[in-house]
C-alpha positions as CSV (number, residue, x, y, z in Angstrom):
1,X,35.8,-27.2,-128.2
2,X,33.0,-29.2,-126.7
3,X,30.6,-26.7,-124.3
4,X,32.0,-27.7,-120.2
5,X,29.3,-30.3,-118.6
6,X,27.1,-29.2,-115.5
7,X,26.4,-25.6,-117.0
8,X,23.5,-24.2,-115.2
9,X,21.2,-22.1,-117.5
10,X,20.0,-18.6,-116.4
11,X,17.1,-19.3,-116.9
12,X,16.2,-22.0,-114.1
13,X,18.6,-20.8,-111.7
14,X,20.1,-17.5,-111.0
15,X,23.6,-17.1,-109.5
16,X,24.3,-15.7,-106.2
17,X,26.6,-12.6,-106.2
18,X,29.2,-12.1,-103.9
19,X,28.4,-11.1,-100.3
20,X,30.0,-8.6,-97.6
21,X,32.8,-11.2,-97.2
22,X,33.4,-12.9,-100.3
23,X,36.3,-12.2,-103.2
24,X,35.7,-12.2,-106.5
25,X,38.2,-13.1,-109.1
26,X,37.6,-11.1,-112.9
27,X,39.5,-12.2,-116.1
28,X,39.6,-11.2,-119.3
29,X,41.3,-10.0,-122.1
30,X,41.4,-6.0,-122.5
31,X,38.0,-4.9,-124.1
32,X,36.4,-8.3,-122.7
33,X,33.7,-6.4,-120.4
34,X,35.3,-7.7,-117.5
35,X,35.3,-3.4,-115.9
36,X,31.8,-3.9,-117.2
37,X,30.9,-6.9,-115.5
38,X,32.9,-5.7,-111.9
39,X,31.3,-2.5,-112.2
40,X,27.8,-4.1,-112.4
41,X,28.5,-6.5,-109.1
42,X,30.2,-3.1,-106.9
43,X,27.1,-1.6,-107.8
44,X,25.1,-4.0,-105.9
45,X,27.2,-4.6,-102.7
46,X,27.3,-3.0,-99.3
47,X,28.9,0.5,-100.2
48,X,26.1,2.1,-98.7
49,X,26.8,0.8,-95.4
50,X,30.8,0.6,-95.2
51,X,34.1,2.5,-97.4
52,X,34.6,0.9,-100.4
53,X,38.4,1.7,-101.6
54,X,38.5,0.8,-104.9
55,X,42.3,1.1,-106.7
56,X,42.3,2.6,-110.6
57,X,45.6,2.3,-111.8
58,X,43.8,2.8,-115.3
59,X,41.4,5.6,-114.9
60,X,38.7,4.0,-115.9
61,X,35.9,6.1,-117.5
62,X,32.9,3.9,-116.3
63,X,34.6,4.7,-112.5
64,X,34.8,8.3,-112.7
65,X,31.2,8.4,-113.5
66,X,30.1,6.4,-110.2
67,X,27.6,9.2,-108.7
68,X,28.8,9.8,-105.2
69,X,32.1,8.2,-106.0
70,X,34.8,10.8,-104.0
71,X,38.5,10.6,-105.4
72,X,41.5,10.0,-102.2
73,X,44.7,10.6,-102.0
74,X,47.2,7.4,-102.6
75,X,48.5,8.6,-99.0
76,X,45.3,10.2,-97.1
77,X,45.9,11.5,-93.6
78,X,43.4,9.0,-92.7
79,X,41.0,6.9,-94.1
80,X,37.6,8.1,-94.4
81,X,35.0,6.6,-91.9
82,X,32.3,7.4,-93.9
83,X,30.3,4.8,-95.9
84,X,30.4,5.4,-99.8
85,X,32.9,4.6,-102.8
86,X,36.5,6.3,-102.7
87,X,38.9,6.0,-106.0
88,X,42.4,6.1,-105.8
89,X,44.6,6.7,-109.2
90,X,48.0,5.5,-108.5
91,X,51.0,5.7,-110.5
92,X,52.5,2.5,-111.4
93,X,56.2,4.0,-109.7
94,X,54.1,3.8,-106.2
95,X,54.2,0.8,-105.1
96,X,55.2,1.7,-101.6
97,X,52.2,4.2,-101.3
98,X,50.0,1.5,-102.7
99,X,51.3,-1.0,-100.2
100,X,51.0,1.1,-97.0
101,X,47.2,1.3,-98.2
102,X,46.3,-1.9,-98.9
103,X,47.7,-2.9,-94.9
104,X,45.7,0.7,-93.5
105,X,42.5,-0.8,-95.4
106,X,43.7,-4.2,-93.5
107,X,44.0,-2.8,-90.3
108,X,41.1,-0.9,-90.4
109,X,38.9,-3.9,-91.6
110,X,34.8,-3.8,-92.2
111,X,35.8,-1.9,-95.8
112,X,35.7,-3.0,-99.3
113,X,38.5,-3.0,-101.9
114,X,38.4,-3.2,-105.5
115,X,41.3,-3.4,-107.3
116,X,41.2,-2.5,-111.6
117,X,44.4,-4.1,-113.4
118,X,45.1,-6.4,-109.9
119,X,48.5,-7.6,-112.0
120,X,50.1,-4.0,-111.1
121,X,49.3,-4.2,-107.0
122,X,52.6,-4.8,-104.9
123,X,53.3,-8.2,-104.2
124,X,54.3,-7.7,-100.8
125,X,52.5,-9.1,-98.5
126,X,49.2,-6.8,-98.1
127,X,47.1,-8.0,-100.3
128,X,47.8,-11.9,-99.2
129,X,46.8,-10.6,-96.0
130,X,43.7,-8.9,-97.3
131,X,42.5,-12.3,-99.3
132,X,43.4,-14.6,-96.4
133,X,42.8,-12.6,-93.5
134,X,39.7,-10.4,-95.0
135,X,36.9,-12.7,-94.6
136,X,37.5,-12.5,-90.5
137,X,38.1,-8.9,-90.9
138,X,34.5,-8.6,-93.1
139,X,36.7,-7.1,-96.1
140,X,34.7,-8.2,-99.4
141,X,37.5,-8.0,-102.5
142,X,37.0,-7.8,-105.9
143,X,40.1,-8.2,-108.6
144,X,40.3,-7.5,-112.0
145,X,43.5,-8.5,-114.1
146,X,43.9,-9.5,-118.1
147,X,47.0,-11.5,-116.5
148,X,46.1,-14.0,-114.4
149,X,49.5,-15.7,-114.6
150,X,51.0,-12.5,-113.3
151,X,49.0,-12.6,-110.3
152,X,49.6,-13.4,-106.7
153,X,47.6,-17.1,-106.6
154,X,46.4,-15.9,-103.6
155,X,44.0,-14.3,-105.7
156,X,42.8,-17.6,-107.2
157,X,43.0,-19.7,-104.2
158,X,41.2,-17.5,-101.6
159,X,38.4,-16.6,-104.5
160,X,34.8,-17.4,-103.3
161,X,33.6,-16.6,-106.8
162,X,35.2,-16.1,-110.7
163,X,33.8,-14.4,-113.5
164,X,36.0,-15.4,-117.2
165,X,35.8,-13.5,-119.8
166,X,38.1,-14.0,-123.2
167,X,41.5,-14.6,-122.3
168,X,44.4,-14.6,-125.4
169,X,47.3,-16.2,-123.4
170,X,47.4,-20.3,-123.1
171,X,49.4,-19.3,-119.8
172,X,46.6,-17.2,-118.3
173,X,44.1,-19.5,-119.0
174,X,46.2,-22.5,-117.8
175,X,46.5,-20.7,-114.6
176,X,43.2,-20.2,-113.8
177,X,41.6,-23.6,-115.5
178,X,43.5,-25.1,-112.4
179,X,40.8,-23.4,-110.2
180,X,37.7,-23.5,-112.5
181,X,35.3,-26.7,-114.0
182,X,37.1,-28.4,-117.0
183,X,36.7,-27.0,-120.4
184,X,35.7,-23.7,-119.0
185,X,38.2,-21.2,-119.6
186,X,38.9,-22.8,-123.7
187,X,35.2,-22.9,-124.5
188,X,34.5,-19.3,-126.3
189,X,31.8,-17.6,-125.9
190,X,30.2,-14.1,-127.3
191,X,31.1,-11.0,-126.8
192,X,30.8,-9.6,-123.3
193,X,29.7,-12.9,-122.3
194,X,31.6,-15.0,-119.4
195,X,32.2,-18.1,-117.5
196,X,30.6,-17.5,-113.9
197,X,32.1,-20.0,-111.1
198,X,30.5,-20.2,-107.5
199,X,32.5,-22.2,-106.0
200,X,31.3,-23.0,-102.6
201,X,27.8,-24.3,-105.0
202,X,30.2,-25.8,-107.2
203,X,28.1,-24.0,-110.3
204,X,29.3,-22.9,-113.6
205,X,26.8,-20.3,-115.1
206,X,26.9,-19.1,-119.0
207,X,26.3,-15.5,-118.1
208,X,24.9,-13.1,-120.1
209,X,26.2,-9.5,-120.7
210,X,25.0,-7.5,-117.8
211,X,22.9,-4.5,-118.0
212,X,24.1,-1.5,-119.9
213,X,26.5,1.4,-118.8
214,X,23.6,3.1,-118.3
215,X,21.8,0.7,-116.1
216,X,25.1,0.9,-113.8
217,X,25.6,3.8,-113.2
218,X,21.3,4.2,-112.6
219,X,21.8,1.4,-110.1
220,X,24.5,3.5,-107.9
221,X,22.1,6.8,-108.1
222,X,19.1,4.8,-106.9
223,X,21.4,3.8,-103.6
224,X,23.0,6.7,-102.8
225,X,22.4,7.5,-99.2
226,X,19.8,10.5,-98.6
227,X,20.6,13.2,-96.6
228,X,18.2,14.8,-94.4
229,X,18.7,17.2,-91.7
230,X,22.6,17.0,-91.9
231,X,22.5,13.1,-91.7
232,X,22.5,10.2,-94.3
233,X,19.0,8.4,-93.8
């Protein structure tokens, strides 16, 4: 398979990551380093200064060891105020719980939300509104899913940016070729290497893997909030 024209190389340009606003679309096979990858970009957005929910249907190691990271209830009594990264660990069975969340986060607005295995979220109506509506409402989302075919398209459509790792399925990657530069998504690359789609700058980047788990996790630490006298400075 011939390599997709108009790749921009690393090396003379670098991409722009996804701002307070923007969704981000990752795909990949499991083992792909598409947790990596969405793990390495939540690291780097505004956390520090609004909630970020982020939904773990997996329990994700690399997630638990966010420093900071506080764990929520699937049904909390409110949602926090406080700036920071919250995980909730649904069950697959609760997709009522999961879809009374997804419109509080909506309602609330000026929050993040990152969802792990996106293909499991309730198709009901709240996310939809939370990649339609969410720009207006300042909700950044990032989605993760090894099933792209089982998606909502809402989650392809509304993307401001993809990242596309290995996918196995001809039907996943016909699904999301529709949305990315030809020859993308059937052009292998690497290990832990992807496709990287900006699509408002209509640029296609090679990426390479992003920095270790180590690097992560050193990257949340160094932006934690400090807290003197009783308040986060």
């Amino acid at each position: 398979m011939s390599r997709p024209a108009n790749v921009i190389p690393l090396a003379t340009s670098t991409p722009t990551l996804p701002g307070a606003r923007d969704r981000l679309a990752v795909l990949g096979r499991t083992g792909s380093g598409k947790t990596h990858f969405a793990c390495w970009v939540l690291s780097q957005a505004n956390w520090p200064s609004i909630p970020w929910f982020v939904i773990d249907y997996k329990r994700d190691d690399l997630l638990a060891e966010i420093p900071g990271a506080r764990e929520l209830a699937v049904t909390p009594r409110r949602l926090p105020r406080e700036s920071g990264i919250y995980i909730v660990h649904p069950r697959p069975d609760e997709e009522d719980e999961v879809e009374r969340l997804l419109w509080r986060i909506w309602e609330r607005g000026r929050a993040g939300l990152y969802v792990d295995e996106g293909h499991m979220l309730p198709d009901r109506g709240g996310l939809q509104a939370m990649l339609t509506q969410g720009r207006s409402k300042s909700i950044p989302v990032i989605v993760l899913t090894q099933r792209p075919s089982w998606v909502n398209r809402f989650v392809f459509s509304e993307a401001d940016y993809f990242s596309v790792f290995h996918l196995n399925d001809k039907r996943d990657r016909a699904t999301i070729g529709a949305f990315m530069p030809a020859g993308a998504v059937d052009t292998p690359l690497p290990a832990r290497h992807s496709w990287y789609y900006d699509i408002a700058r209509n640029r296609l980047y090679h990426m390479l893997p992003v920095p270790s788990r180590a690097g992560i996790l050193a990257r949340f630490e160094a932006r934690l909030p400090r807290r003197i006298a009783g308040r986060f400075v």
